[in-house]
C-alpha positions in Angstrom: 168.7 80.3 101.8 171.9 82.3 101.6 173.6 80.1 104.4 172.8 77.5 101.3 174.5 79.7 98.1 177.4 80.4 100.4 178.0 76.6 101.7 177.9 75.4 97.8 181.4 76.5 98.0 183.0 76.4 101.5 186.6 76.6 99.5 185.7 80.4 99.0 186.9 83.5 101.8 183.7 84.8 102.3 183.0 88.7 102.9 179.7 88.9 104.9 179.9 92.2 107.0 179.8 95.8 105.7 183.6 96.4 107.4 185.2 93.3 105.3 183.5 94.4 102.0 184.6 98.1 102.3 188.5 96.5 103.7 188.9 94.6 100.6 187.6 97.3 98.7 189.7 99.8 99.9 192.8 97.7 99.3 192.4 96.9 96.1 191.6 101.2 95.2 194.7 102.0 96.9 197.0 101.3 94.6 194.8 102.7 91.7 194.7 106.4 93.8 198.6 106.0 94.5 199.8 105.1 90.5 196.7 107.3 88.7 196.5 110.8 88.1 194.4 113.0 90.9 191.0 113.0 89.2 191.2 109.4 89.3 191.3 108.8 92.6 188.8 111.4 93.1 186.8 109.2 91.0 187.7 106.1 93.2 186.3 108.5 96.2 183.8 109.8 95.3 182.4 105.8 94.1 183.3 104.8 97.4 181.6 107.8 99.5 177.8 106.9 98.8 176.7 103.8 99.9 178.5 101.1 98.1 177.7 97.1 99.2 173.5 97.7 99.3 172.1 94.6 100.9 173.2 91.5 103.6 174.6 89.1 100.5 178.0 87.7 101.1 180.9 88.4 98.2 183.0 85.3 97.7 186.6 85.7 96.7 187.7 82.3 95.2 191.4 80.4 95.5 192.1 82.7 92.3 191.3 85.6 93.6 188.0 86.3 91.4 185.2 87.8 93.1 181.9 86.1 93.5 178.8 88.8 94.4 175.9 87.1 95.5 172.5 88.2 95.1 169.5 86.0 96.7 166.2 86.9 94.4 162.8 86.9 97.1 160.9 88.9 95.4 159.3 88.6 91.8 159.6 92.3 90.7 163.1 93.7 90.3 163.3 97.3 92.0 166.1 96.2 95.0 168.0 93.7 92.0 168.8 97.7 90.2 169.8 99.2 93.5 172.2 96.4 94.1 173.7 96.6 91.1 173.9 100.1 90.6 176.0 100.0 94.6 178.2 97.3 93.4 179.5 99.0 90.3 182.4 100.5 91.8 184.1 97.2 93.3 183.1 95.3 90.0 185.1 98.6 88.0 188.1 97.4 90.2 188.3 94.1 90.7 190.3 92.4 88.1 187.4 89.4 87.9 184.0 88.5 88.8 180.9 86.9 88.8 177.1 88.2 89.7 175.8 84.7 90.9 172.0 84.9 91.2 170.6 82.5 94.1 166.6 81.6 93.2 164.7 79.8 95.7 161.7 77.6 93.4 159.4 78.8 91.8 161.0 82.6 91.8 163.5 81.1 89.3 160.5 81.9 86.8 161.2 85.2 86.6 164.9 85.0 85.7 164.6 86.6 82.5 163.5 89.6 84.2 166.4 89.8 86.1 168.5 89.4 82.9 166.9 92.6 81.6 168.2 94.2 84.4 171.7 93.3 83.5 171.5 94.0 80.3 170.4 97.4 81.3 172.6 97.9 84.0 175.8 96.4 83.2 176.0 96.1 79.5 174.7 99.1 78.4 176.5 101.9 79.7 175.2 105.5 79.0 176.5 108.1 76.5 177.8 111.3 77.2 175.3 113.1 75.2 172.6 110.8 77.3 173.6 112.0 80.5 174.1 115.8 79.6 170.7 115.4 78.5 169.9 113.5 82.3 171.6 116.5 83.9 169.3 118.8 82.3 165.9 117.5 82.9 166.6 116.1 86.8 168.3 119.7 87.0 164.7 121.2 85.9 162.8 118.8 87.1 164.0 119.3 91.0 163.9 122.9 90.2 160.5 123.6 88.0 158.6 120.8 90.1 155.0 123.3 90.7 155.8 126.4 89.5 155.2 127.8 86.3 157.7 127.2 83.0 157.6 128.4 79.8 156.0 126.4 77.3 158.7 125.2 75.1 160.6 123.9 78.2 157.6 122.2 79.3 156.9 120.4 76.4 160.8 119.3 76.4 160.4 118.2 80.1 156.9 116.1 78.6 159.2 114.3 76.0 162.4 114.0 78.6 159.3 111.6 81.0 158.5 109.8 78.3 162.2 108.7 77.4 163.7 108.6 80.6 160.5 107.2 82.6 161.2 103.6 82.6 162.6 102.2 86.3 166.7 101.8 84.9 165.6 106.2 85.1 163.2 106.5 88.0 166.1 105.1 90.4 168.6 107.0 89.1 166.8 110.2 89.6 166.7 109.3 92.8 170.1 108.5 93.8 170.8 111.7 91.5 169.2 113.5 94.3 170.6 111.8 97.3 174.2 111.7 95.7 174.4 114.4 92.8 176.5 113.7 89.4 178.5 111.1 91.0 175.1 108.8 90.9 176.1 109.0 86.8 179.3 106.8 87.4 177.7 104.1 87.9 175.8 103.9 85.0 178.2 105.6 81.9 181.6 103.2 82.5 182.0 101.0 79.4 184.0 98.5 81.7 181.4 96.5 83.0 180.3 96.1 79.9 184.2 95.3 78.7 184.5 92.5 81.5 181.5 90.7 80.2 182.5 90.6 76.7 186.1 89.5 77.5 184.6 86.8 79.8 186.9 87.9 82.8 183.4 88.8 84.0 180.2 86.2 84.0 176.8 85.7 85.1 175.5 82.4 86.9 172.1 81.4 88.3 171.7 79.0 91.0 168.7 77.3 91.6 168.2 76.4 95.1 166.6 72.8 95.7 163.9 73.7 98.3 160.9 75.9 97.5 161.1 77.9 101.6 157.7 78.5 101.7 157.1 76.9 104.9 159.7 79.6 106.5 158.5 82.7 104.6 156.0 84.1 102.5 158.8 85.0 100.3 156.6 85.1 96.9 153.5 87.4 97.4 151.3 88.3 94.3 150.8 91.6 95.5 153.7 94.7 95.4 154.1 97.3 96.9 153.3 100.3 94.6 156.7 102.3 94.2 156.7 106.0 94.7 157.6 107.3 91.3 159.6 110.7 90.5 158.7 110.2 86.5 155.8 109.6 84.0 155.8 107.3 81.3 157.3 104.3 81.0 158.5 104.0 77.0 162.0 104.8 75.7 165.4 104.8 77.1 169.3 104.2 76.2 168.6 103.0 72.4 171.8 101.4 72.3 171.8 97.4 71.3 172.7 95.6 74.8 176.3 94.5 74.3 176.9 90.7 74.1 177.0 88.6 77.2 178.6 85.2 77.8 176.4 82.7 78.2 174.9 81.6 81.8 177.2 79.6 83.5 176.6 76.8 86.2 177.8 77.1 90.1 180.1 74.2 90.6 178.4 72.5 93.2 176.0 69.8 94.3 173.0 72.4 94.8 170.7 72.3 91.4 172.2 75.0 89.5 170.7 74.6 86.3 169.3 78.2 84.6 165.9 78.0 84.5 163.9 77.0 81.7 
């Protein structure tokens, strides 16, 4: 299936392997850490320093230089969709264009509009300051208060903290808050994600691949996996209006790559 997304455009340089992605990352950060203040490039760094390029998917860079992340949906729910994105964010912050092409294999092209929520969540609605202080605060207590006793008035502020920041966008970032400390929060607060895609010098596609695959995996299964969650609740969130986003574009290419319906 991916051999398929990435011969729809055989006119593309193709980065497939973990040592070309972080090449062509690093050379397009080293002139930002030589021409930018210090802190700056400690940002650059630090994005680079905890696993960037999640996932086997190929990045395209086109005759014009725009880069073209792949992402091949085989699963219905969208759990490894919000780790990828969340590991890309640092090369799409750098490079000066690019596109998140979605590859669905039929019928898992039904659930594209849960993957657009995930965008939406992801890349066009970066987190305020006061949001993430408040994020600092309850994973802070929450690693530290986790079965032993607190006073009440905390408690009930760690209750309310579960029930805003318990939907998944929070759940994983907890978790790569742990793993990775406050440098997990730069993926999520950057407004230029959010920038690119209202400019339009970033862009969403969706390909739909012809053939349903089913007779070389059982890609689709109606049962998954139950995650192991670090919060309770699942209302609330970033109350921000998701920023506008360009319309879904179309591959150029003789696969089907019409949105889906």
């Amino acid at each position: 299936m991916l051999l398929d997304a990435v011969l729809a455009n055989p006119e593309f340089m193709w980065l497939s392997t973990e040592r070309e992605k972080v090449s062509y990352y690093t050379a397009l950060t080293a002139p930002v850490q030589a021409e930018n203040p210090p802190d700056l490039a400690v940002d650059v760094a630090s994005s680079q320093s905890f696993g960037a390029f999640p996932g086997t998917f190929s990045i395209g860079i086109d005759p014009s230089g725009r880069a073209v992340v792949l992402y091949l949906a085989t699963v219905p729910w969208t759990d490894e969709f919000r780790t990828f994105l969340q590991g890309h964010a640092a090369f799409l912050r750098v490079v000066a264009a690019w596109t998140l092409r979605l590859v669905f294999p039929r019928p898992l092209d039904r659930v594209y509009a849960a993957y657009q929520t995930v965008i939406r969540e992801e890349l066009e609605t970066p987190l305020h300051r006061a949001t993430i202080s408040e994020l600092k605060w309850y994973f802070e207590h929450r690693q530290k208060d986790i079965g032993n006793p607190v006073h009440a008035m905390t408690q009930d502020f760690l209750d309310r903290a579960a029930q805003v920041f318990g939907t998944p966008r929070f759940r994983l970032l907890y978790r790569r808050w742990l793993r990775h400390g406050d440098a997990a929060f730069e993926a999520v607060s950057s407004p230029v994600l959010a920038e690119a895609l209202t400019s339009g010098t970033a862009r969403v596609e969706c390909l739909v691949l012809p053939h349903t695959y089913r007779h070389l995996s059982p890609l689709v299964s109606l049962v998954r996996p139950t995650p192991q969650g670090v919060e309770k609740g699942e209302q609330g969130g970033e109350q921000e209006a998701p920023r506008p986003q360009p319309p879904v574009s179309t591959p150029r290419s003789t696969v089907d790559s019409s949105p889906p319906a």
